[in-house]
N, C-alpha and C positions, 0 to 999 in steps of 0.2 A: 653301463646301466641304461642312457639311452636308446644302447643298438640291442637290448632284451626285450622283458616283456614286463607288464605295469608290477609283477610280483617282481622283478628285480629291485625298482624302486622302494618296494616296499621291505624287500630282506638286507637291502641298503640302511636304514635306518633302524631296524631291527640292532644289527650288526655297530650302529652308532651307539647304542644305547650300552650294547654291551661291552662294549669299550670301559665305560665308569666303575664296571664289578671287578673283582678281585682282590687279591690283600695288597697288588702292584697294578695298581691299574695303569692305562696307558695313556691315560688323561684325567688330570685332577678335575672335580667339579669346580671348586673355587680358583681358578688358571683362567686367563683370559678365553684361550682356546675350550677351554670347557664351561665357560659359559656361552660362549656363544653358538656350540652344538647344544647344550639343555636349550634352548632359544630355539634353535633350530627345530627341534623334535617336537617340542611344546605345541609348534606353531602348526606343525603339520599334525601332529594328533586331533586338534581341534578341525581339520579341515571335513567335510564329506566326502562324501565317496565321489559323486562330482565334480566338488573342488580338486580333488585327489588325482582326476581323470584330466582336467584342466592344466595341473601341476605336470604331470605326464607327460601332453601334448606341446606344451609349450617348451618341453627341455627338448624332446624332439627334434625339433623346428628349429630351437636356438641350435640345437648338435648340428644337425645337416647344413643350417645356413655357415655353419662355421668351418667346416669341412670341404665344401664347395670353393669356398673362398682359398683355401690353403692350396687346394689342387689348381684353381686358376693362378696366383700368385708362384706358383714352385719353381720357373722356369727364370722369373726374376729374381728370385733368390740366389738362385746359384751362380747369378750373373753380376750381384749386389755385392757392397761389402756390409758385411753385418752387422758392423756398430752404424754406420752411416744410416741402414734402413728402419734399425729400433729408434735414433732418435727422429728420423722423418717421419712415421709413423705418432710416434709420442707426439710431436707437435699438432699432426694433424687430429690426433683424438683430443686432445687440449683444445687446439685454437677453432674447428672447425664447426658449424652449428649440425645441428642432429637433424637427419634425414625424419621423415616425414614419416616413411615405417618403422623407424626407431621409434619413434615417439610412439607410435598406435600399439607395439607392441611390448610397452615399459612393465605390463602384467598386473595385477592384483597390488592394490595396499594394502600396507599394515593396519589392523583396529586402529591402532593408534592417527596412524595417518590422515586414515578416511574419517575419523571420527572431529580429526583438528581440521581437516576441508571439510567436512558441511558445518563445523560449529561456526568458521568462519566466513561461508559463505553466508548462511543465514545473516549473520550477526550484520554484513554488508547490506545484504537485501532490506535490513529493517533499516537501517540509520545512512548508508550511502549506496545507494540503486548504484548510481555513476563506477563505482569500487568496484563494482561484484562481475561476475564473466556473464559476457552477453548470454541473454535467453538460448539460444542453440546451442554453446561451446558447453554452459551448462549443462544443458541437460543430455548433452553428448559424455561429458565426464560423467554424469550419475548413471545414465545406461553402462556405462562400462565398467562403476563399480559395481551396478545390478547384476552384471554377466557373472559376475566372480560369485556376487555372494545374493542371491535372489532375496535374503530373507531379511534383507538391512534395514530394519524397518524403518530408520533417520533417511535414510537413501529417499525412501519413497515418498517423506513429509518434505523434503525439501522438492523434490519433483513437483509435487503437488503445490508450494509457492512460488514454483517458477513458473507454473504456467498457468497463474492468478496474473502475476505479471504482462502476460501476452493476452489476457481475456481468451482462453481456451479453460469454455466448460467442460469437455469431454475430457481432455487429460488430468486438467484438475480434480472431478469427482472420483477418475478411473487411480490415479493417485491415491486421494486422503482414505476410499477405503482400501487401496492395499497396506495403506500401514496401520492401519487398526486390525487388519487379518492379522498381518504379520506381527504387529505388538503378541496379541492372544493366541499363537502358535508358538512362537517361540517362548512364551511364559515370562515374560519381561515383568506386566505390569506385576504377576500374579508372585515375584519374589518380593516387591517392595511390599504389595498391600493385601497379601492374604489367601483366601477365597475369595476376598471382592473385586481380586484383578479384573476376573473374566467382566464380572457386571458392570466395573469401572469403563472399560475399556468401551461396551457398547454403549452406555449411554450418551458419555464424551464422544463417540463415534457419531452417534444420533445426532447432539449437539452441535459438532463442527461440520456436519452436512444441511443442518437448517441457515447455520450460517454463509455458506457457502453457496444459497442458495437464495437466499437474501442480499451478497451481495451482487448477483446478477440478477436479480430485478425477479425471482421463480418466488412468490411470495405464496402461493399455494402448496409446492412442493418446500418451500421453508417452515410454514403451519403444520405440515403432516409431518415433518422430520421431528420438530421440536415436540408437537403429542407426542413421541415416542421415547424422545428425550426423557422428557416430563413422568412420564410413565414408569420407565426403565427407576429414576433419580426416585421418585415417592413408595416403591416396591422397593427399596433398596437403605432407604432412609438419609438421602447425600444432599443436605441443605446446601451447601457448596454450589451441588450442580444445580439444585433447583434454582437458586440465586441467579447463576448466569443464564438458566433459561426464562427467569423472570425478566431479563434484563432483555434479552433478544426476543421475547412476546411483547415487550411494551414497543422497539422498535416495528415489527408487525403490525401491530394495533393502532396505532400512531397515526395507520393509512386509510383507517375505517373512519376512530370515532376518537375524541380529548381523550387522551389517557393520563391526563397530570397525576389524577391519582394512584394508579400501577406506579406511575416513577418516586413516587412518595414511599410507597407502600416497600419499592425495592431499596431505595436508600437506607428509611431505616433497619431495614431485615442484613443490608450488607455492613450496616456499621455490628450489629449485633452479631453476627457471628466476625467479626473481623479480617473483613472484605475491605480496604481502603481504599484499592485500586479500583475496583467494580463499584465504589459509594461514590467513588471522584468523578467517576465516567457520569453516574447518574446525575450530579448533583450539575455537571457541564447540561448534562440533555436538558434540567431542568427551566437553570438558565436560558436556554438557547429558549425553550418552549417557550417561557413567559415573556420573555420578549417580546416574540411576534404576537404576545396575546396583549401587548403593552404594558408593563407592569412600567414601573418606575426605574429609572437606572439607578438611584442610591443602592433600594432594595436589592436589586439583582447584580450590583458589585459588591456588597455584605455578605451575599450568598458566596460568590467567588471568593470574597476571604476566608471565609469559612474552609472552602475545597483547597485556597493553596496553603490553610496551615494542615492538613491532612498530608500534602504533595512534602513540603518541606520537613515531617518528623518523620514521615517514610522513605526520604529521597527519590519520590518517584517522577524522575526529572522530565519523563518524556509526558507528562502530562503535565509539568509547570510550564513547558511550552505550549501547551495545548490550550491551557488557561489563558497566558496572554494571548494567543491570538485570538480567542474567544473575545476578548474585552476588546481587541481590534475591531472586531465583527462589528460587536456592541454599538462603540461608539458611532461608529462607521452610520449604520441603521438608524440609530439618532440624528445625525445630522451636527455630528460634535467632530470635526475633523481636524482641529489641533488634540483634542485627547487623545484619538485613534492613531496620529503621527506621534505623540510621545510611547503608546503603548507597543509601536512597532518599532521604532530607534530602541527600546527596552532589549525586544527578544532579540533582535539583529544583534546588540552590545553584550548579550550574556554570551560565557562558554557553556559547552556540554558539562555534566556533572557524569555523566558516563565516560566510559574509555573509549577512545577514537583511534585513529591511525594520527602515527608523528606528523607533527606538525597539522596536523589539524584540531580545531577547539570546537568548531561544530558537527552537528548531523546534518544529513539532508533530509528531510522529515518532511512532512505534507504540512505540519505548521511553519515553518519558513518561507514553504512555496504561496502559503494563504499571505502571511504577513508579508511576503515583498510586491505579490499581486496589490492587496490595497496601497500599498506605497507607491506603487506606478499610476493607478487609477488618483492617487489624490493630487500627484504630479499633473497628472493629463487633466483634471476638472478645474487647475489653477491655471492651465495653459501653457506651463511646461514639459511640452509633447516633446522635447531633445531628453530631457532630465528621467520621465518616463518609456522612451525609446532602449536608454543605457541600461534602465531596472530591468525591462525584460528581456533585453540583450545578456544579462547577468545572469537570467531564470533560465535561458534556454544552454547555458551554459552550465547552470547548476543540476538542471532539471532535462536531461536531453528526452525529444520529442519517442524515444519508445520507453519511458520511465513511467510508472503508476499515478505520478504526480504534475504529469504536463499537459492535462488535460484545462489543470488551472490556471495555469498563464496562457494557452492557446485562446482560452474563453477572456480573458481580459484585455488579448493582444487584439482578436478581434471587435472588440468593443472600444475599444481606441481608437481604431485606426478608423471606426465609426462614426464616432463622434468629430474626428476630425474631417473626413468627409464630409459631414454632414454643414459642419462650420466653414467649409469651404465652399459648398454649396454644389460637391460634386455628387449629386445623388444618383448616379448612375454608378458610382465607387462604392457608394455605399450600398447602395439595393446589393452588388453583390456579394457582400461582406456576408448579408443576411442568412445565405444558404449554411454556412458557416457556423455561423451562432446558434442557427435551429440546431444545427448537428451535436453540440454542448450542450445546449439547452432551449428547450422547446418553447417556453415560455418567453423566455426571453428572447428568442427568434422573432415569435411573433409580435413580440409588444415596436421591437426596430422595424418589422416590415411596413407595422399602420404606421410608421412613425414615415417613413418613406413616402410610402403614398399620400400622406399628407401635404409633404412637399413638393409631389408631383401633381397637387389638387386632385389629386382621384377619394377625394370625399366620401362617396357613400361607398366605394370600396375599402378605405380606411374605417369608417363609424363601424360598417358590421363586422371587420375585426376582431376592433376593439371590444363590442360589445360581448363579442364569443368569448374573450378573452377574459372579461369583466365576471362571464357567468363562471368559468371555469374557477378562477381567482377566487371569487366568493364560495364556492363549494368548498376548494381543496383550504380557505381559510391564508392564503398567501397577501396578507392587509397591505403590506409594503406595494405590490403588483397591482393592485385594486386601486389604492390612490393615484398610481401613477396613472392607469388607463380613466381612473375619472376626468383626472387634470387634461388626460389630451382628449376626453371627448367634449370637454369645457370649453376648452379655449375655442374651436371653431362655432361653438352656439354663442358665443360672449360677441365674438368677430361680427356673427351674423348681425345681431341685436343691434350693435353700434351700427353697423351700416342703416339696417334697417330704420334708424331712429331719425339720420340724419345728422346736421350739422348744427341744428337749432337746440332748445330747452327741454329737457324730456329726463325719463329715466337712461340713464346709461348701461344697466341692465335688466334684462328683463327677471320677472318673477320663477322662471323655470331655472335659468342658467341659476340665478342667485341661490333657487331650494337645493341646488347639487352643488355649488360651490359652497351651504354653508352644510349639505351633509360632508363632504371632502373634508370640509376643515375641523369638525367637529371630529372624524376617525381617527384624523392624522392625528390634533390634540390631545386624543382617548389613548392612542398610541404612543403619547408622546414621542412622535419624529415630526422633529421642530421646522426641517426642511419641509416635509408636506404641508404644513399648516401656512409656513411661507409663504408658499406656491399659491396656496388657494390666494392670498390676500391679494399678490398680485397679480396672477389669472386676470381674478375680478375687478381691481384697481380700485379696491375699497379703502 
């Protein structure tokens, strides 16, 4: 069949088939042997005509190579004893590791196969990055189940989270829509749900290209995706998807203008159609909003219980982690730093409620990576920089440097190693650090840069700064950032004042420093983060 031509292959299996007819057939179907030729033919009937020509080629290749080998080996044989060389052989295909071509040429998997590697790659990539095969070897395996079968359309969704992973827009986007082509060719969605497959399919398509698009920072090209969403979901009547693109308009929106009410408006519309995961999500965004807008912490830990009895009759465990570290956050931003250390010894002390790999009780989740970052950070502000050291020696083990998630300890490792600079008084250590932290984050780059030139007395280079920073802070609504650059523009008019005054009876500070130290402490207060208000009192040494 090899040394023919692709119809032998094909009158090959013909000729299988007819094996099972007659009143004596020559093979039972229920026989070991005949199932596993119905198995056989099944598989290949399902294949295309490409697959078919691929099937072909490869027997090919496997004949010849094996053929080749027989004629080099011939002369040893006859030189051999024959039992001696079957078991030298046997050993060697046993004990020996597989060549390099072997492996590349292992062929086509079974549905079954391929369908149990990406369920379980995915399922690594959400709950342990570290688990799953490196970004390349990846996407080297999914090309090569691509070769086999172009139209896999799971092939293509994981493609497309693997090179989220890598921050590669282009492969990413050139990914998510081929498997939404591919869902709506191959008629996948359109046997579950109808006629509404095809519309399902684009508007969801729509949908996960705004987000996709939002999370590389394309907020205009995430707008035009989601109208279209929006569109496709209201001509169609799929409150479902309207829901989740209310949910990704209010993060849009968010960068304009207060949208507390879109997140209000989306909670209750996702409790009403019974949406729990999507009402938990919002009911976190809403927490987090009010915060920075100062609400009260009772208030917005009541709301949190509220969201984790939703988490707990749902069992949707990956956001009861989400929720404590959120109250980590919390406390944190308060200025309540034995709270924020019980509510982090919590999530660290819980197991998963999901399935893991043996002998593992957690995930590696970006809430772990949040909660052991502030554990290192409250290590380092008590001055145990060893104790803090080991935390993040633990993150970069948990969380290795090309992971989606090590962005967060990079930015807190830098920030330590800052402050301890800083305390050491090596601000030459520290200025460099700065390049660093801008690189995480901008804001907070610049806020440690004035912080530097302060200590290198370059004053009116620090003030103006700070004041850019002051303006930017108060536009984007970031209060926590606003106190703190008041406080460092404070303290050197405070410094000045005292000198100025002398050593005699006088005011000790002046009317100006005083009107922005008592604006400072009146924010911080309205904020209640008890640490700013702090600050101001002793800034001013009132």
């Amino acid at each position: 069949m090899a040394e023919g031509e692709l119809k032998d292959m094909e009158q090959f299996f013909d000729d299988l088939s007819d094996s099972f007819s007659g009143t004596e057939p020559e093979v039972h179907k229920t026989s070991v042997v005949g199932l596993f030729l119905r198995h056989m033919i099944l598989a290949y009937n399902k294949l295309s005509f490409s697959q078919v020509y691929k099937l072909y080629t490869a027997l090919q290749q496997y004949f010849q190579k094996d053929e080749k080998k027989d004629g080099a080996d011939e002369n040893d044989m006859e030189l051999t004893n024959p039992d001696e060389l079957d078991g030298k052989m046997e050993k060697e295909e046993l004990d020996g590791p597989l060549r390099e071509e072997e492996i590349a040429c292992t062929g086509p998997l079974s549905q079954k196969q391929a369908e149990y590697f990406l369920s379980q790659q995915a399922s690594l990539l959400k709950n342990d990055e570290t688990k799953a095969l490196a970004p390349a070897s990846l996407q080297k395996e999914l090309n090569n189940l691509l070769k086999f079968n172009p139209d896999f359309a799971e092939a293509h969704y994981l493609s497309y989270l693997n090179s989220i992973r890598v921050q590669d827009v282009f492969s990413s986007t050139h990914s998510l829509l081929h498997y939404f082509d591919r869902l709506i060719l191959t008629g996948a969605e359109s046997k579950s749900n109808g006629d509404e497959g095809y519309g399902r399919s684009l508007r969801y398509a729509a949908l996960n290209l705004a987000a996709l698009h939002c999370r590389f920072g394309h907020y205009q090209q995430a707008e035009l995706a989601l109208q279209e969403a929006i569109r496709i979901a209201q001509e169609s009547n799929d409150h479902v998807c309207l829901q989740h693109c209310l949910s990704w308009l209010y993060i849009l929106e968010q960068k304009i203008f207060d949208s507390c009410v879109l997140l209000e408006h989306s909670v209750n519309k996702s409790l009403h159609f019974g949406l729990p995961y999507l009402a938990s999500l919002g009911i976190q965004s809403l927490v987090q909003q009010r915060a920075f807008a100062g609400k009260a912490a009772n208030k917005l830990m009541d709301a949190l219980k509220d969201s984790d009895l939703l988490h707990w009759k749902h069992s949707l465990s990956e956001l009861i982690d989400i929720s404590i570290a959120q109250k980590t956050a919390i406390w944190r931003l308060y200025g309540r730093s034995t709270m924020a250390l019980q509510q982090a010894q919590t999530l660290l002390s819980m197991n998963s409620l999901e399935a893991v790999n043996v002998g593992v009780q957690q995930n590696n989740t970006e809430s772990f990576a949040v909660v052991l970052c502030h554990l290192a950070e409250l290590h380092a502000e008590q001055g145990y920089f060893a104790a803090a050291s080991e935390i993040l020696k633990h993150l970069k083990e948990r969380f290795p440097p090309n992971s989606q998630h090590a962005q967060l300890w990079m930015l807190f490792d830098q920030k330590i190693q800052f402050e301890r600079a800083m305390n050491d008084g090596r601000y030459h250590v520290a200025d460099s650090l700065v390049a660093g932290i801008t690189a995480l984050n901008s804001i907070e780059g610049v806020y440690r840069k004035a912080i530097v030139l302060k200590a290198q007395n370059q004053m009116s280079e620090a003030h103006k700064l700070l004041q850019k920073l002051l303006i930017h802070c108060q536009k984007i609504k970031n209060t926590e950032m606003v106190i703190r650059a008041v406080l460092e523009v404070l303290v050197p008019h405070h410094r000045a004042a005292r000198a100025a005054a002398g050593p005699g009876p006088g005011p000790r500070v002046q009317p100006a420093v005083l009107g922005r130290a008592d604006l400072c402490f009146h924010r911080a207060a309205g904020q209640h983060l008890f640490w700013g208000s702090g600050c101001c009192f002793y800034s001013c040494e009132i």
